[in-house]
Backbone as ProteinMPNN parsed JSONL, in Angstrom:
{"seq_chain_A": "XXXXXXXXXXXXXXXXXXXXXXXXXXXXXXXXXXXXXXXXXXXXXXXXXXXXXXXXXXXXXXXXXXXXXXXXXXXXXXXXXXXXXXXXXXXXX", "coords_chain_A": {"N_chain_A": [[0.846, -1.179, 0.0], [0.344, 2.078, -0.845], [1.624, 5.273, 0.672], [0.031, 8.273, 1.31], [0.607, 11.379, -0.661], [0.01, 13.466, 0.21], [0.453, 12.808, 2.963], [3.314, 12.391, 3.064], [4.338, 14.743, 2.132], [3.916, 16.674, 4.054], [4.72, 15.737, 6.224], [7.399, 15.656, 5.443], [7.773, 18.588, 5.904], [8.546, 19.045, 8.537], [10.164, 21.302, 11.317], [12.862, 19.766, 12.08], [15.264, 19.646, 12.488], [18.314, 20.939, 13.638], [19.513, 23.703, 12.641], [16.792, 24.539, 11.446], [15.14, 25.116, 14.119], [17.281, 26.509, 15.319], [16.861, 29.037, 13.712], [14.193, 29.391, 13.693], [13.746, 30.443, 16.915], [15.472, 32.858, 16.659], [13.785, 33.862, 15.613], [11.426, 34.417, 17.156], [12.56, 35.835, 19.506], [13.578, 38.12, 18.227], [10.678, 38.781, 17.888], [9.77, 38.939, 20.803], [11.299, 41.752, 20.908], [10.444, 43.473, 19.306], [8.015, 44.192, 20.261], [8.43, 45.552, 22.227], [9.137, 47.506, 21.741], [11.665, 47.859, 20.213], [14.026, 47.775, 18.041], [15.441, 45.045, 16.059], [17.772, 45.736, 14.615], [21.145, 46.352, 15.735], [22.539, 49.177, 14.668], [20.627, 50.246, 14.721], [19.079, 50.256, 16.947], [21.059, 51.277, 18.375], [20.406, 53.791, 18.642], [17.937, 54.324, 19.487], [17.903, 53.136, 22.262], [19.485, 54.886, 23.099], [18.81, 57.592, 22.808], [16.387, 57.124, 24.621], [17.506, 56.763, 27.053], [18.55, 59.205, 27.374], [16.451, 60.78, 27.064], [14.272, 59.745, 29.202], [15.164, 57.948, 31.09], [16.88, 57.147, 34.3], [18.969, 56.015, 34.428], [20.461, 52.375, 33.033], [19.743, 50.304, 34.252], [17.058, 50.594, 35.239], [15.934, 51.622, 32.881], [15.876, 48.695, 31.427], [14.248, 47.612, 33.436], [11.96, 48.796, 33.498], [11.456, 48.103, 30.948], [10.851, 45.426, 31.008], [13.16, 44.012, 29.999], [16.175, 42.281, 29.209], [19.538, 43.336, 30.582], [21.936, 42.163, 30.152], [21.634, 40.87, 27.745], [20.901, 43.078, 25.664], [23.612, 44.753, 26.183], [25.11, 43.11, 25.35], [24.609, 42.819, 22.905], [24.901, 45.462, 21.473], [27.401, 46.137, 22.506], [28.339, 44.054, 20.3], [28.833, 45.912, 18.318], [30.776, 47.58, 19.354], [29.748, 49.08, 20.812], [29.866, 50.199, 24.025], [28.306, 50.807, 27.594], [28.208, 53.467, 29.35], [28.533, 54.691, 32.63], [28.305, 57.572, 33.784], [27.512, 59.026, 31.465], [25.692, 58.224, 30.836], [24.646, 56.364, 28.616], [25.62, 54.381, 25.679], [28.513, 54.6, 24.622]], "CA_chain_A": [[0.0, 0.0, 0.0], [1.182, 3.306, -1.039], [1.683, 6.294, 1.261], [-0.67, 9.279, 0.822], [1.367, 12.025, -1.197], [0.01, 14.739, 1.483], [0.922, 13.148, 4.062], [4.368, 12.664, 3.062], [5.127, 16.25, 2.096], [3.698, 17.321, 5.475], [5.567, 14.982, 7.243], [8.922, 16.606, 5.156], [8.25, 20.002, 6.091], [8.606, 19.378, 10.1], [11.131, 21.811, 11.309], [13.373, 19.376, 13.21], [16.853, 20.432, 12.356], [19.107, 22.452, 14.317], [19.244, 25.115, 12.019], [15.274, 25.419, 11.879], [14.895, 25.458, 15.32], [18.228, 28.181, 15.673], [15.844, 30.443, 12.837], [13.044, 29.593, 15.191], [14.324, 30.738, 18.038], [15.581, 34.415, 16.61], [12.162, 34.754, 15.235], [11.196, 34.874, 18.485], [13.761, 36.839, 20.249], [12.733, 39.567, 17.48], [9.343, 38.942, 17.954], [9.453, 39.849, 21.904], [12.119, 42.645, 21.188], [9.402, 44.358, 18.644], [6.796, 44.18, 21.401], [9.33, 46.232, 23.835], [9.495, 48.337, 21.073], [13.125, 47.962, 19.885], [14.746, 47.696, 16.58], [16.571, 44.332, 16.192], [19.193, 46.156, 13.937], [22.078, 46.695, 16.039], [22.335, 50.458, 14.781], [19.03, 51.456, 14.957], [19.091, 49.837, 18.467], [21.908, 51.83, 19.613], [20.117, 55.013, 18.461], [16.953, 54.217, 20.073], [18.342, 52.989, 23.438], [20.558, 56.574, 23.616], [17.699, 58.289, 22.776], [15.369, 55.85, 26.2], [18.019, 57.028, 27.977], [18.474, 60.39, 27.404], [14.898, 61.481, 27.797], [13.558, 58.898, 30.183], [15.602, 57.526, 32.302], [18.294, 57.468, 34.754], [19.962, 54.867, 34.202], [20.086, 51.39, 32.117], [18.873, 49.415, 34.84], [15.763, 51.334, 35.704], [14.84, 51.604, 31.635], [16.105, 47.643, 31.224], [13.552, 47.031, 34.341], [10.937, 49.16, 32.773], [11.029, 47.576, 29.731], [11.127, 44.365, 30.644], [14.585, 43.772, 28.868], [17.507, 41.872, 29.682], [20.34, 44.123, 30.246], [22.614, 41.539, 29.425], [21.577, 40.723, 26.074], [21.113, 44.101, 25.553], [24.982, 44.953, 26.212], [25.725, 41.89, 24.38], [23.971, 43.474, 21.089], [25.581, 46.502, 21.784], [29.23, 45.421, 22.407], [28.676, 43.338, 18.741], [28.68, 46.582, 17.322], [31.912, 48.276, 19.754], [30.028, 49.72, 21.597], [29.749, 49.998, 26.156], [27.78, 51.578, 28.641], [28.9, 54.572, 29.653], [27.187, 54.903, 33.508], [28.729, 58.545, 33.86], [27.188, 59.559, 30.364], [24.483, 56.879, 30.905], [24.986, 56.599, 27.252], [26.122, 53.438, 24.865], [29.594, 55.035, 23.544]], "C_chain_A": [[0.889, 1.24, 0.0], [0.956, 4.3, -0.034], [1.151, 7.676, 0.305], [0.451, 10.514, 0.595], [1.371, 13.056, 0.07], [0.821, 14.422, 2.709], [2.524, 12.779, 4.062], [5.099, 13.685, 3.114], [4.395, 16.722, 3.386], [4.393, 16.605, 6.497], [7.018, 15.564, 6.923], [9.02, 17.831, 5.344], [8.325, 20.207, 8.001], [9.987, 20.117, 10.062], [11.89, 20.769, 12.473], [14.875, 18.864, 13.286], [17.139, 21.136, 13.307], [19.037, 23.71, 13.812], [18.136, 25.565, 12.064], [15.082, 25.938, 13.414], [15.555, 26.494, 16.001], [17.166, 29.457, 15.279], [14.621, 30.286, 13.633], [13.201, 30.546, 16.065], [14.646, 32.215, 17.597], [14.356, 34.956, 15.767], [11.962, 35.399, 16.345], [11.491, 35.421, 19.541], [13.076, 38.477, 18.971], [11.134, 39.963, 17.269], [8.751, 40.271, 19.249], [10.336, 41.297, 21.553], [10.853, 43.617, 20.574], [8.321, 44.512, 19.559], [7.563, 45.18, 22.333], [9.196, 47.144, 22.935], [10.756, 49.097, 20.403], [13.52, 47.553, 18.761], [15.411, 46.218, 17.089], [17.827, 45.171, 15.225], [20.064, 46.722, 14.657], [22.059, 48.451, 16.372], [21.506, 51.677, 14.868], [18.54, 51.195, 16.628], [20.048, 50.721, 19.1], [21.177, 53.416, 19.76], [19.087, 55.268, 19.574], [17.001, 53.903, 21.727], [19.097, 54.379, 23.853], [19.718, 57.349, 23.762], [16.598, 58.183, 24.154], [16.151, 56.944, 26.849], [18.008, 58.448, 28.144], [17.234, 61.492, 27.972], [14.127, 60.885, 28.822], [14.057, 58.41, 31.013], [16.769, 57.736, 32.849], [19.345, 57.029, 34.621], [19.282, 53.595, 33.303], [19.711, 50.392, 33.096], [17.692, 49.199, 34.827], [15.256, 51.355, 34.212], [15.327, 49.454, 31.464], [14.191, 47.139, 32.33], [11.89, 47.44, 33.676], [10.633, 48.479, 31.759], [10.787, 46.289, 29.831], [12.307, 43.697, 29.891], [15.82, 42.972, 29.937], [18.879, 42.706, 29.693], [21.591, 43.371, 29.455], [22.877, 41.589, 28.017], [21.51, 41.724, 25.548], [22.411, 44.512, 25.081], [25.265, 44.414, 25.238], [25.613, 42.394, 22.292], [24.855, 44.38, 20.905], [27.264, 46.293, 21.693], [29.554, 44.892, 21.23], [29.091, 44.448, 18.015], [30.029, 47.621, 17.865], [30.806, 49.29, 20.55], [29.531, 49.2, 23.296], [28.687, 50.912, 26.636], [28.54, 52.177, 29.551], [28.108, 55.33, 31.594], [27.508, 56.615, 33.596], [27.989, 59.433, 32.609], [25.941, 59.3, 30.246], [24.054, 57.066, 29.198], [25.884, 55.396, 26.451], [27.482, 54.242, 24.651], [30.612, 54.542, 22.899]], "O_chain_A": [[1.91, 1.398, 0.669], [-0.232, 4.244, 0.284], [1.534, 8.057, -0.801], [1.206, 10.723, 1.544], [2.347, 13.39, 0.743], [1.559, 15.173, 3.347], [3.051, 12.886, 5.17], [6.138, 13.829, 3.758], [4.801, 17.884, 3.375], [4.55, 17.076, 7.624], [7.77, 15.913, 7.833], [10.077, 18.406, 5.089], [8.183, 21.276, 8.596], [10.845, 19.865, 9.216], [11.577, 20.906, 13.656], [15.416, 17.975, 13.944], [16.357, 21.92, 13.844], [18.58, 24.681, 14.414], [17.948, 26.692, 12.521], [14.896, 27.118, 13.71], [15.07, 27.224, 16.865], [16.764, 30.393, 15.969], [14.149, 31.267, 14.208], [12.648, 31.619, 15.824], [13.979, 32.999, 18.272], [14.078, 36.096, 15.395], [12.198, 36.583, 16.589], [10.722, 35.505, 20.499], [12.344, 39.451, 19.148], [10.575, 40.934, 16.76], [8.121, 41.328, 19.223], [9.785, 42.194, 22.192], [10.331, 44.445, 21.32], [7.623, 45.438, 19.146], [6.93, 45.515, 23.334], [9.062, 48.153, 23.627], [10.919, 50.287, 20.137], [13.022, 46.438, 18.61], [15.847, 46.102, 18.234], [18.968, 44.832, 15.54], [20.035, 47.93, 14.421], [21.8, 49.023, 17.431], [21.486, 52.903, 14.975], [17.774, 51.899, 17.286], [19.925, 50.956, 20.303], [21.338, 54.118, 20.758], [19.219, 56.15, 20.422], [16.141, 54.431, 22.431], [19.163, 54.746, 25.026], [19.675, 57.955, 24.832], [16.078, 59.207, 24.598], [15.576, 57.978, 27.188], [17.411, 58.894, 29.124], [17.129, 62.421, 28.772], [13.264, 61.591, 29.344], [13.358, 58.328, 32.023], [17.672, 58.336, 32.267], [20.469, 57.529, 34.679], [18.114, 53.573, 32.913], [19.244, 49.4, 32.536], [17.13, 48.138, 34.556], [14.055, 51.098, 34.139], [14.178, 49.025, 31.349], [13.26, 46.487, 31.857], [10.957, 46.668, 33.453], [9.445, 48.197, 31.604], [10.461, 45.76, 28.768], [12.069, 42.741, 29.152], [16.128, 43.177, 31.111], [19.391, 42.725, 28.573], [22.124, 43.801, 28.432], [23.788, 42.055, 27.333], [22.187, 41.632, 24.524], [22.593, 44.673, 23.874], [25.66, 45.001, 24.231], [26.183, 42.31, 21.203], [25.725, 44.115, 20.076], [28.024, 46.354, 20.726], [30.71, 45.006, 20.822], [29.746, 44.183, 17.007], [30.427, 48.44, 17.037], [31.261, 50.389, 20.866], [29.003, 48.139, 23.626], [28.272, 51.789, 25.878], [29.327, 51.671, 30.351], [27.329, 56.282, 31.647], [26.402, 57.097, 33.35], [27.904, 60.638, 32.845], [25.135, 60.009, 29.644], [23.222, 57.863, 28.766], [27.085, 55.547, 26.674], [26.864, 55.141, 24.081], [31.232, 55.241, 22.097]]}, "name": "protein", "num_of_chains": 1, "seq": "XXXXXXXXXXXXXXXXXXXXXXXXXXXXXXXXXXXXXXXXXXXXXXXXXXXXXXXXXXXXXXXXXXXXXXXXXXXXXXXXXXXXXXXXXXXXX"}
């Protein structure tokens, strides 16, 4: 007995690779970041975080806490691109 065509090609499109599940996974990291209201692009992220800071808050804790955000990963984005947190400037530079 032959196997139904459908349900073969629906059975070949499971994502259950590493790689799908990596591209999974930064869907969804850019999913929540767009909900915080943050650019994933690096440089439009650093703009927009200088900008948080500048007019709103005191520091990157207090907007990290506000936002719900990881400061970590945050940094981590940040640092990809050269640049730090500046607490004296309270300012990426």
């Amino acid at each position: 007995m032959e196997a139904s065509p459908i349900l073969v090609s629906a059975t070949a499109r499971k994502p259950d690779t590493e790689a799908n599940l990596e591209s999974e996974t930064r869907k969804q990291e850019e999913y929540f970041k767009m909900l915080n209201g943050l650019p994933g692009d690096p440089i439009i992220l650093l703009s927009v975080v200088n900008t948080k800071l500048r007019d709103y808050y005191q520091n990157l804790d207090v907007m990290c806490e506000d936002m719900n955000l990881s400061r970590a990963e945050l940094e981590e984005k940040l640092n990809g691109i050269d640049y730090c947190y500046d607490q004296v400037r309270n300012q990426f530079v």
